[in-house]
C-alpha positions as CSV (number, residue, x, y, z in Angstrom):
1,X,165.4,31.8,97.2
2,X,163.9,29.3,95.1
3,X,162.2,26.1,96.1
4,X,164.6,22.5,96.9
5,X,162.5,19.7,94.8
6,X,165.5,17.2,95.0
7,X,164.3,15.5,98.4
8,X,160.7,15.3,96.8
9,X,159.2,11.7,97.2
10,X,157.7,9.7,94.2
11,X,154.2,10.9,95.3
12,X,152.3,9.3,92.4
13,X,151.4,5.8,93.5
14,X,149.7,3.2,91.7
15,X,146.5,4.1,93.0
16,X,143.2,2.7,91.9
17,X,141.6,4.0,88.5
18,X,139.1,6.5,89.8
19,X,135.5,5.9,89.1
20,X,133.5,8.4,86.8
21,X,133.0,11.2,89.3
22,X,130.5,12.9,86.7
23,X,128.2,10.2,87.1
24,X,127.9,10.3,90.8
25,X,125.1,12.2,91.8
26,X,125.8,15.5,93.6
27,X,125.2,14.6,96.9
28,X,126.8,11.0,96.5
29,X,129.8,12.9,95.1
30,X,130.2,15.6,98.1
31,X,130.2,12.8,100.9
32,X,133.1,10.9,98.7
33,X,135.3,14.6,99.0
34,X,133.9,14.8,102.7
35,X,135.0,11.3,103.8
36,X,138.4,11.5,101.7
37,X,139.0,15.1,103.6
38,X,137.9,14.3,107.1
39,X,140.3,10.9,106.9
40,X,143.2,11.8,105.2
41,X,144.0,15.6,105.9
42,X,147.4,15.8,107.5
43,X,148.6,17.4,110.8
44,X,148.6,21.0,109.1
45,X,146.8,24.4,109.9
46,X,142.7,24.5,108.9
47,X,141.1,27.6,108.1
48,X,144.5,29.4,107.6
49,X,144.2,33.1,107.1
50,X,147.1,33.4,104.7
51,X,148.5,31.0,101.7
52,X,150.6,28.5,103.4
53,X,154.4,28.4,102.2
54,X,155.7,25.5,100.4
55,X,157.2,23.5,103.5
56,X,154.2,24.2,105.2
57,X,151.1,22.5,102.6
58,X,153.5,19.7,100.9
59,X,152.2,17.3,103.4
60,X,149.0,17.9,102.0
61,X,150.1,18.2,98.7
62,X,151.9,14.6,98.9
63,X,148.2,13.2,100.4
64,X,146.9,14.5,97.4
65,X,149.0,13.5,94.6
66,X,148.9,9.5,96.2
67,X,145.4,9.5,95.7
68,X,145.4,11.6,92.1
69,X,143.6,14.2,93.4
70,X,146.1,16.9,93.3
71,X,144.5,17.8,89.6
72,X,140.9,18.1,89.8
73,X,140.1,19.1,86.5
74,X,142.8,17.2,84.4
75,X,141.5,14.1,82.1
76,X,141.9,10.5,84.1
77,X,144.5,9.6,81.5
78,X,147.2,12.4,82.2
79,X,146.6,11.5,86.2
80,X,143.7,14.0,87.0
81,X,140.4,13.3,88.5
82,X,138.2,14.1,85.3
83,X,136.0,16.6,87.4
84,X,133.2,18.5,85.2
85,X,132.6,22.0,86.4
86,X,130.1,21.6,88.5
87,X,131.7,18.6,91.0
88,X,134.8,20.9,91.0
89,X,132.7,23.4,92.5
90,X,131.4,20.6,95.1
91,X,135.6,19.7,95.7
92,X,136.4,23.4,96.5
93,X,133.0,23.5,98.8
94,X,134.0,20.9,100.5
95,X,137.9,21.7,101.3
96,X,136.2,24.9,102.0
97,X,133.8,23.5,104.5
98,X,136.7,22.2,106.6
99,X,139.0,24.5,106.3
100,X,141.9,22.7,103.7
101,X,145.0,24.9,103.3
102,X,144.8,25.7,99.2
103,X,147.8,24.0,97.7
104,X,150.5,25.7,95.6
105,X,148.0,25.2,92.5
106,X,149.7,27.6,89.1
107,X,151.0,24.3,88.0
108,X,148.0,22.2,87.7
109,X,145.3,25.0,87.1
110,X,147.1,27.5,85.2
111,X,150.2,26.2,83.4
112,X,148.7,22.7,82.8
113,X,145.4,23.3,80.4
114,X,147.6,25.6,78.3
115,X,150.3,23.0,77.8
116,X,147.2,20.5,77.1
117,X,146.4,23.0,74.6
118,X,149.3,24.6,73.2
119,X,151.9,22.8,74.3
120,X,154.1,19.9,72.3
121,X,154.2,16.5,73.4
122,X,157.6,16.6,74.3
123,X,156.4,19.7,77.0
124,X,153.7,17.3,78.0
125,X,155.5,14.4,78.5
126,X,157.7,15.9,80.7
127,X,156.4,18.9,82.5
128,X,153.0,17.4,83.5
129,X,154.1,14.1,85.4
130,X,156.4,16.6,88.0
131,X,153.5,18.8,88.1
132,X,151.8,16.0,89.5
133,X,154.3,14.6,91.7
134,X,155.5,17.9,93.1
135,X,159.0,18.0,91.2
136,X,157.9,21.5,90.1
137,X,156.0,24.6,92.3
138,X,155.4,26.6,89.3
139,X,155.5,30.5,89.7
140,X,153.2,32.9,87.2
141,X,155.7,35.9,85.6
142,X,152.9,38.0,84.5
143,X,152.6,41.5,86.0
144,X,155.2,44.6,86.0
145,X,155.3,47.4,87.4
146,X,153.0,49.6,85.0
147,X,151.6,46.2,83.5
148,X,149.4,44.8,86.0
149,X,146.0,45.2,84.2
150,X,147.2,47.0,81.4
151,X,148.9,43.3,80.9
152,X,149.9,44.3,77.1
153,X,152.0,46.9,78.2
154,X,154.6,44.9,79.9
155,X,158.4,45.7,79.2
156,X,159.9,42.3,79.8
157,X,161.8,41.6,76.7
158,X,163.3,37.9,75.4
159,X,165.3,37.7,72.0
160,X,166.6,34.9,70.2
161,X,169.9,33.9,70.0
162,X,170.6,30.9,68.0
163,X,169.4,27.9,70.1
164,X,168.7,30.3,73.1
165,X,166.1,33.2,74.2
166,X,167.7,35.9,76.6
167,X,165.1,37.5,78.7
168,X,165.6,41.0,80.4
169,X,163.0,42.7,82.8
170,X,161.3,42.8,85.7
171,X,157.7,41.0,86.9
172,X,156.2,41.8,90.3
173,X,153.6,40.8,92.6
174,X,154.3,37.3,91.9
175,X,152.3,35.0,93.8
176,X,154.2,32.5,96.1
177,X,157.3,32.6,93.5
178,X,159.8,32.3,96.6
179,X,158.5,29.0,96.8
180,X,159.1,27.7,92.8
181,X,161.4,26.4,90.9
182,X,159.6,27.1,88.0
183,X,157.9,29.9,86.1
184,X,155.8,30.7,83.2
185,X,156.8,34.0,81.9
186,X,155.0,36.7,79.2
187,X,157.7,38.6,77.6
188,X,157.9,40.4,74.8
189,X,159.4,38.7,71.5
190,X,158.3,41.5,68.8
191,X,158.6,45.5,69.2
192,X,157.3,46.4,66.0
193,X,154.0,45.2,65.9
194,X,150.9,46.0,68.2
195,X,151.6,45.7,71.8
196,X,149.3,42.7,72.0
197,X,150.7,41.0,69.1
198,X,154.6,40.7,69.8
199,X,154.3,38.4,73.5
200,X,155.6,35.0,74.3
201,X,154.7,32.5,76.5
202,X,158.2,31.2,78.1
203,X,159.2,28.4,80.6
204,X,162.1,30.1,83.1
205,X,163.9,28.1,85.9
206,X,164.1,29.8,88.4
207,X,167.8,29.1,89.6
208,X,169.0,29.9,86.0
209,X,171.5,32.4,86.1
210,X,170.3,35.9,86.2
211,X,167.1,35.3,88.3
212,X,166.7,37.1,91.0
213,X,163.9,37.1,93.4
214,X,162.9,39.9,96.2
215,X,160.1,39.1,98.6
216,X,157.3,41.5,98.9
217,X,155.5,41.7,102.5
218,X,152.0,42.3,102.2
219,X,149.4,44.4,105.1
220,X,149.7,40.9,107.4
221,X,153.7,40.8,107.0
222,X,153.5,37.6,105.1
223,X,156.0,37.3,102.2
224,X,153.2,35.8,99.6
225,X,154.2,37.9,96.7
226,X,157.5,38.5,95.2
227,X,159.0,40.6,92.4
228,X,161.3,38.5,90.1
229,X,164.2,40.3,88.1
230,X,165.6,38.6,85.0
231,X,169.4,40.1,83.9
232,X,170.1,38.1,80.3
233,X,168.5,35.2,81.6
234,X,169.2,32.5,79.3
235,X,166.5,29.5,78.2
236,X,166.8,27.1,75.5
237,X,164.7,27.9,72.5
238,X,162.8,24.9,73.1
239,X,161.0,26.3,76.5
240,X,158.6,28.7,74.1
241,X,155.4,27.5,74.8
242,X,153.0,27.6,71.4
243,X,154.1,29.6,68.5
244,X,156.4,33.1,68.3
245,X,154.4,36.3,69.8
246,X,151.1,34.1,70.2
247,X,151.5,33.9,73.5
248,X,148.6,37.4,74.0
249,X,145.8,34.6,73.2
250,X,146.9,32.0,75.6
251,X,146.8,35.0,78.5
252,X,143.6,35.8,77.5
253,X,142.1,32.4,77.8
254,X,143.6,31.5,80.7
255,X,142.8,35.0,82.4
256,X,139.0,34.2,81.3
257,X,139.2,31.0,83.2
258,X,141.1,32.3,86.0
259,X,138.7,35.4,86.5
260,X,135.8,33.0,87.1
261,X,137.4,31.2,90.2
262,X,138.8,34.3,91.3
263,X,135.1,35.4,91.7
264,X,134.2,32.3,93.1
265,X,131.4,32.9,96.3
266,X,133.4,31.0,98.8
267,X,135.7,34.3,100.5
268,X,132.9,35.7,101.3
269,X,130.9,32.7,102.2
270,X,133.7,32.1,104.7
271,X,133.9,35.6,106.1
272,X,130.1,35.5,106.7
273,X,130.2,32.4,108.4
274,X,132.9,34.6,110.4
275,X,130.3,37.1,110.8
276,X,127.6,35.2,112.1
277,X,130.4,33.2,114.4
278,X,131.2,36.7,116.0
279,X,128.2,38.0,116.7
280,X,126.8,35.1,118.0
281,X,129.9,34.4,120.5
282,X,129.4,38.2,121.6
283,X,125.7,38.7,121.6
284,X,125.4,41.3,118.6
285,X,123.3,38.2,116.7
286,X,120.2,39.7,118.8
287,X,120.9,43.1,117.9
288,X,117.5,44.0,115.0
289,X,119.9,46.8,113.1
290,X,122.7,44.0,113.0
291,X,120.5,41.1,112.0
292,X,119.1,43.5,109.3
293,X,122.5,44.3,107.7
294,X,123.4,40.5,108.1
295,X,120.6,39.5,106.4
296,X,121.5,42.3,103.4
297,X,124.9,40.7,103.0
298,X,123.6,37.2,102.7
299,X,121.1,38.1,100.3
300,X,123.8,39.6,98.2
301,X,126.1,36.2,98.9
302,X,122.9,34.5,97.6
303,X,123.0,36.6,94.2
304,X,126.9,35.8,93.8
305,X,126.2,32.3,93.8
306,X,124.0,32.4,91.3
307,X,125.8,34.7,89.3
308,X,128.8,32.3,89.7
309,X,126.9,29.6,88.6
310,X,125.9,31.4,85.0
311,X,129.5,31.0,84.7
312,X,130.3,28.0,85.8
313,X,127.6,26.6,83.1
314,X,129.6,28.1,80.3
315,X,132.6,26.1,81.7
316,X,130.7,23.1,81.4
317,X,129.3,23.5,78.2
318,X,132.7,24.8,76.7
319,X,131.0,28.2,76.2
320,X,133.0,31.6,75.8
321,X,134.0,33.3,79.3
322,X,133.1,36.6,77.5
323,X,134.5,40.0,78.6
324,X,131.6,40.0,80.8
325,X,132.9,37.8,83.6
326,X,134.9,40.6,85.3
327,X,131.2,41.3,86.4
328,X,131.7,38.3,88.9
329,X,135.0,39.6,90.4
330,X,133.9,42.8,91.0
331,X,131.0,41.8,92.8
332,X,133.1,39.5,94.5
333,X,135.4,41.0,95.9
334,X,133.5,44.5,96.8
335,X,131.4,41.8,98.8
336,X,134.2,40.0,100.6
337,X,135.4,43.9,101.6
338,X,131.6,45.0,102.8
339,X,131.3,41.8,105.0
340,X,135.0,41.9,106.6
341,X,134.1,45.9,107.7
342,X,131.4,45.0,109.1
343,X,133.2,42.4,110.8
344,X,135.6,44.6,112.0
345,X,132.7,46.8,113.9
346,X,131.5,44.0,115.4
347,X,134.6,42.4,117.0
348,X,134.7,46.3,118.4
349,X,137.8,46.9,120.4
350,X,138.9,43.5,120.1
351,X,139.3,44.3,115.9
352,X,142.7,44.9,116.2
353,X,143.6,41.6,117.6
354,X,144.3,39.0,115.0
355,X,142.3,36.5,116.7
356,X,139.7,36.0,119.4
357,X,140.3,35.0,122.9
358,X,139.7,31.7,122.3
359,X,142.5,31.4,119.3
360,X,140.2,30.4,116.7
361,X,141.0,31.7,113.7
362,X,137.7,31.3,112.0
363,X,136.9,34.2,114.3
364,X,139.7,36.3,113.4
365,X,138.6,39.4,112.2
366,X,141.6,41.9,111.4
367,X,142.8,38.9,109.4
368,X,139.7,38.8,107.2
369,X,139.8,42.3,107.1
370,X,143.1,42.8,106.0
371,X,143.3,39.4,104.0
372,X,140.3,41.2,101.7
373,X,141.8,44.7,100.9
374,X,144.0,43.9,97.9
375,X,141.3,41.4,96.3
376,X,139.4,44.2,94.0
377,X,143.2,45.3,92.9
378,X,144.6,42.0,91.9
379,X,143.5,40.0,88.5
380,X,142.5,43.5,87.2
381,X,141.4,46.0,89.5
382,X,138.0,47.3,89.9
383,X,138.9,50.8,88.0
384,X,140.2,48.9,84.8
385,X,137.4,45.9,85.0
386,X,135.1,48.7,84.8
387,X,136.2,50.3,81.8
388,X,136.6,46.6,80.3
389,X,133.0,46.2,81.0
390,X,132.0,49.2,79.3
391,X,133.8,49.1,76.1
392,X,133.3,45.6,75.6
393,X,130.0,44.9,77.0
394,X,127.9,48.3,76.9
395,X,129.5,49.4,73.8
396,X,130.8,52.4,75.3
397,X,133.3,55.0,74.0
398,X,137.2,54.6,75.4
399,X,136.8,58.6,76.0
């Protein structure tokens, strides 16, 4: 079930030292990415409804890592691009623009800053470099069933024994983990303390013995999730990442981070231009009552992008995320949902069709549709972000 890395090519070549992207203006900057893109992206699907598998995006992957682009946000010495915050944003507008399949990205933008951060050298030395040339597709072992965002609940144990940590439980709704060979795992190390205060962060292969992996189909009957079972799964002690039952504080920065891109504008920006595609290639663009909720929609896509820049400028200034951030998500995806229903009454009796006559996906509307339900459930649903947002930002009871 898990991915074969032994065929993978040395994709790092010695490529020229990349120039300081910072200093680039913005607009000299986004005709680099648009040039790079519109020349090198291989022979694979644009505008791709669903996350690509493994076999599918490595082609793209591969183009990437050549050029040391593959990690955006990384320093130039450990291979990455260097990118500030805000010419990130200009990278992802700009795969967005012409439709890049997302590559398998846990590695470099979840598991990488925490080993910059937490990990030793010896887990730097070694992990980073395959991240980079593809060696590992890293999988995140997070959420169980009755964990998801009630993380500090989760049941997934791992306890030492002598040079070893044996891990027992169950993680679901793993993103893409068919595809790894890897996986960063939360498990808890300490049962007599404070839920939040007895987790470990914990490196698992995922063809150790005991690991078993189930595919989940999800509304489209893709397999892009999977649940992951671990029977006395055994790791050396040395694949602990950071110190014993500290691993609650490296969740919650990462989660911080990840909750800002996850409310990133682009979804909906997509599904708009969708929208307006539609209805322009089936005459409801003249329609006064459409045009009025169009324009509603892309006033509130114009309020997400600023509110997704407020956050963005903490990024760059190293800032705290705050609690407040699930602000963004919510408002993302509850957006992303409003514009792909009203997608679906425009494509009329034609919604049910994945795509339009013509086969262009960026017209599919029962894709977009379906592709936004489960977006204001996953990284914390709306429910529990709520109730986050009251108790931490409005000072508001628990009861």
């Amino acid at each position: 079930m898990t991915a074969t890395m032994d065929d993978t090519p040395p994709f790092i070549a010695d490529h020229p030292p990349h120039p300081d992207f910072n200093a680039m203006t913005d607009a000299a900057f986004r005709l680099v990415v648009r040039e790079f893109v519109e020349s090198h992206y291989p022979d694979i699907p644009r505008f791709a409804q669903r996350r690509l598998r493994w076999p599918e995006v490595r082609p793209w992957y591969a183009t990437l890592a050549r050029a040391g682009w593959i990690a955006p946000t990384w320093p130039q010495e450990l291979g990455g691009m260097g990118l500030g915050a805000g010419k990130h944003l200009i990278l992802i507008e700009e795969y967005e623009r012409f439709g890049c399949a997302r590559v398998h990205d846990i590695g470099t933008v979840m598991l990488a800053p925490l080993l910059m951060q937490y990990g030793t050298q010896a887990q730097q030395d070694y992990y980073l470099p395959r991240i980079l040339r593809g060696e590992d597709v890293w999988a995140q072992g997070y959420s169980e069933p009755g964990a998801g965002s009630d993380l500090a609940a989760l049941r997934t144990s791992a306890v030492r024994d002598g040079d070893e940590w044996v891990i027992d439980g169950q993680k679901t709704w793993v993103t893409l983990g068919a595809d790894a060979n890897m996986a960063f795992v939360l498990a808890r190390t300490d049962k007599s303390v404070k839920k939040q205060a007895g987790i470990s962060f914990l490196l698992v292969p995922m063809d150790a013995p005991g690991v078993t992996v189930r595919p989940i189909e999800n509304l489209e009957g893709h397999a892009e999730f999977c649940e992951i079972f671990f029977d006395a799964v055994r790791i050396p002690a040395g694949n602990i990442v950071g110190e014993v039952n500290q691993g609650w504080t490296m969740a919650k920065a990462l989660l911080g981070h990840e909750r800002v891109f996850i409310g990133a504008p682009r979804l909906s920006a997509n599904a708009l231009g969708r929208l307006e595609a539609l209805a322009r290639a089936n005459g409801t663009w003249d329609d006064p009552g459409f045009r009025d909720r169009f324009a509603a929609l892309a006033m509130d896509l114009g309020d997400l992008n600023d509110l997704f820049e407020t956050y963005v400028q903490r990024l760059r200034t190293g800032a705290p995320i705050g609690a407040d951030v699930g602000v963004l998500k919510i408002f993302q995806s509850e957006l992303y949902q409003r514009i792909s229903e009203e997608l679906m009454q425009v494509a009329g009796s034609l919604a049910g069709g994945r795509l339009d006559e013509t086969g262009d996906s960026r017209l599919d509307a029962a894709g977009t549709y379906l592709a936004a339900r489960p977006t204001t459930i996953f990284g914390g649903s709306t429910e529990i972000m709520r109730n986050v947002l009251a108790r931490a930002s409005l000072n508001l009871p628990k009861h």
